[in-house]
VOKE-397802 format. One record per residue (C-alpha): residue number from 1; residue in one letter; x, y, z. Coordinates in nm, 2 decimals, padded with zeros to 4 digits. Each point is the difference from the previous one (the first is absolute). Example, Ala and Ser with C-alpha at 12.3 -4.5 7.8 and 13.67 -1.06 7.14 Angstrom:
<palos>
   i aa      X      Y      Z
   1  A  01.23 -00.45  00.78
   2  S  00.14  00.34 -00.07
</palos>
This chain:
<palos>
   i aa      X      Y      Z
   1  X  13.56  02.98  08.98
   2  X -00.12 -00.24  00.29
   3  X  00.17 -00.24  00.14
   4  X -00.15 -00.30 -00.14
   5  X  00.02  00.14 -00.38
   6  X  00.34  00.12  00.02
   7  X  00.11 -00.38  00.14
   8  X -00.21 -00.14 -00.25
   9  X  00.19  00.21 -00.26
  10  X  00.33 -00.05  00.13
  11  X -00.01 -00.39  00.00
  12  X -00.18  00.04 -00.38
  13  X  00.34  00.16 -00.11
  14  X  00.19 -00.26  00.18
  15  X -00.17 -00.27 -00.21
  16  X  00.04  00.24 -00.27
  17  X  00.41  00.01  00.07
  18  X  00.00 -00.42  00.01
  19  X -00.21 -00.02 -00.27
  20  X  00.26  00.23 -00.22
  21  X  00.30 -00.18  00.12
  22  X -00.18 -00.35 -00.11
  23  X -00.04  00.18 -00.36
  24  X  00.32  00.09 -00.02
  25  X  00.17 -00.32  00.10
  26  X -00.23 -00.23 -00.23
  27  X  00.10  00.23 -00.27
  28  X  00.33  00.01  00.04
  29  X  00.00 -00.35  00.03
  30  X -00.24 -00.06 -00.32
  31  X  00.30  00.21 -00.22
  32  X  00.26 -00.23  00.21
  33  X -00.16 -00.32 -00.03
  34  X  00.14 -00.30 -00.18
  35  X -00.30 -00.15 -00.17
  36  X -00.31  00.09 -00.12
  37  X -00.21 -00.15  00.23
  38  X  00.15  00.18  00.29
  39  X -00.03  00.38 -00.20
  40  X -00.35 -00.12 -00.04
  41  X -00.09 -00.08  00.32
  42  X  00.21  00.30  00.17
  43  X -00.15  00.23 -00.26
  44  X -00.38 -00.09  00.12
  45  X  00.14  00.06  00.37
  46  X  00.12  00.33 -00.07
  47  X -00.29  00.12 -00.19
  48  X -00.21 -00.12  00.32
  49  X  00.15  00.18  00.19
  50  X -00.02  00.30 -00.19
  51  X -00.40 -00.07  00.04
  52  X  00.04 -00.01  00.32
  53  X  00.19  00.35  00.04
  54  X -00.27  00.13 -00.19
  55  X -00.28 -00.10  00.16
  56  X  00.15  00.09  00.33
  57  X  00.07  00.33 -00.13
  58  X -00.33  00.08 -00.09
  59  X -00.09 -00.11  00.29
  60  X  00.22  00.25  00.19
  61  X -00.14  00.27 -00.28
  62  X -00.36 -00.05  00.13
  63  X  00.11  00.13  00.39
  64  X  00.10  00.30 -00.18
  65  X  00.35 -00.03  00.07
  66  X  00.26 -00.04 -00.31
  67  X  00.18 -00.33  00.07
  68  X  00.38 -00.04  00.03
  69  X  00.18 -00.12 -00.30
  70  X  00.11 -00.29  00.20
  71  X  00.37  00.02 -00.03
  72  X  00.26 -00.13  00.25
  73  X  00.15 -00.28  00.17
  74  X -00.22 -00.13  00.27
  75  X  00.26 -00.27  00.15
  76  X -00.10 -00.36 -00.09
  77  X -00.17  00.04 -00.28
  78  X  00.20  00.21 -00.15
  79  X  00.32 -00.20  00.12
  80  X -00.19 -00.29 -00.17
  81  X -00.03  00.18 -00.38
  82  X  00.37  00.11  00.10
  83  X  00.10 -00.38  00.03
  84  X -00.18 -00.05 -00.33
  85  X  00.21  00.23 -00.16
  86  X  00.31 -00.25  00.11
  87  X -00.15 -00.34 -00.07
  88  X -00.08  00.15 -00.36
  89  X  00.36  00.10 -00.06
  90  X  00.08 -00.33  00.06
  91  X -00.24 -00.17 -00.17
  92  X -00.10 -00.22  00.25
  93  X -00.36 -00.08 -00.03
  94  X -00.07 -00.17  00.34
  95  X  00.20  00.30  00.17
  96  X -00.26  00.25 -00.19
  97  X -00.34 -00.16  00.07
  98  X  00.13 -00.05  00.38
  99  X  00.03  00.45 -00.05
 100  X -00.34 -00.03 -00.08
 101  X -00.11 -00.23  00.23
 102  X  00.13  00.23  00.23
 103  X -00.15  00.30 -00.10
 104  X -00.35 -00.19 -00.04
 105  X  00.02 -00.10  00.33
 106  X  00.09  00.36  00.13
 107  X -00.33  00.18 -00.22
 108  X -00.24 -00.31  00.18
 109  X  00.15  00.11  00.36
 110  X -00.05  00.39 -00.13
 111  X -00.34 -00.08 -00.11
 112  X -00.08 -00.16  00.35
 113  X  00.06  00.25  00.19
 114  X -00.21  00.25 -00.20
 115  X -00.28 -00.25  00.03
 116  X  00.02 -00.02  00.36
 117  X -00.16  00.39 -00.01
 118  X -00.32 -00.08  00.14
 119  X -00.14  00.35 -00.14
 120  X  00.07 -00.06 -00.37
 121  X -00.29  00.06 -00.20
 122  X -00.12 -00.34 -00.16
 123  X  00.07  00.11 -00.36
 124  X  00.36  00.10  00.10
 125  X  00.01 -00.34  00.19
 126  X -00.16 -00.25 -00.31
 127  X  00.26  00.18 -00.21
 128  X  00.33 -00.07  00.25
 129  X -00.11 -00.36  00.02
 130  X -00.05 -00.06 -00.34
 131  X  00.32  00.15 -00.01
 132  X  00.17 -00.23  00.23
 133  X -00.18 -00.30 -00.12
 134  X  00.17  00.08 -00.34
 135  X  00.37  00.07  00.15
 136  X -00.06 -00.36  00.21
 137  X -00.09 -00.18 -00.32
 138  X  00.29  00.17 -00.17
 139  X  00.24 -00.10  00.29
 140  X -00.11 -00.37 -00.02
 141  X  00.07 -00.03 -00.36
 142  X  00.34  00.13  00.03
 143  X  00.06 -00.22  00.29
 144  X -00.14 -00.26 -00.17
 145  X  00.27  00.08 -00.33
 146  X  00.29  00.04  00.26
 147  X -00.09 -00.33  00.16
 148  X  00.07 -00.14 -00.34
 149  X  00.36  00.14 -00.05
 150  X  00.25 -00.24  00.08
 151  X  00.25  00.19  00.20
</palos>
């Protein structure tokens, strides 16, 4: 595999990885979640993001390569769904959307960098920014929820 493909595959099963680890923290905190509004909105985010893993996947699956099941802590991020974890044990609201936030912010840093390729096809590239673009407008509305918490 050249150079260029098996980069562009590697950071495809990165987003893939951050992508699964947003999935699994909106679900967990949809099944956690104190009111129906939240589960709703956290349910949509993690069925997103499920898109997302797909489309990246098959993605991946059209270089010929099988793509990693996207498994594994990957530091921030995954410290961020970790944190989520706490705030929804103690049913703290503010404290889970600020997990979020942090995750969010983590995926649009991840996304970044992957964009910064200057060799990405344009197809691969429309999809990651659409991508991103999605995540920024998901970050903003959480923000704009925690902003609304009274501490």
């Amino acid at each position: 595999m050249e150079d260029s493909n098996k980069k562009l595959i590697d950071d495809l099963n990165h987003l893939v990885t951050i992508c699964n680890d947003g999935r699994y923290g909106y679900e967990t905190a949809a099944e956690d979640a104190d009111s129906a509004a939240l589960r709703a909105m956290f349910t949509e985010y993690s069925a997103e993001r499920a898109e997302f893993v797909r489309q990246l996947k098959e993605e991946i699956r059209r270089s010929g390569v099988k793509p990693d099941d996207g498994g594994g802590p990957l530091g921030a991020i995954h410290r961020a769904w970790i944190d989520l974890k706490s705030a929804l044990a103690s049913k703290d609201n503010k404290a889970v959307l600020g997990a979020c936030i942090t995750g969010e912010k983590a995926a649009v840093n991840a996304y970044s960098s992957v964009l910064k390729n200057n060799d990405l096809p344009q197809d691969v590239r429309a999809m990651l920014n659409q991508q991103r673009r999605s995540i920024e407008e998901t970050l903003n509305k959480v923000e704009g929820l925690h902003n609304t918490i009274e501490s």
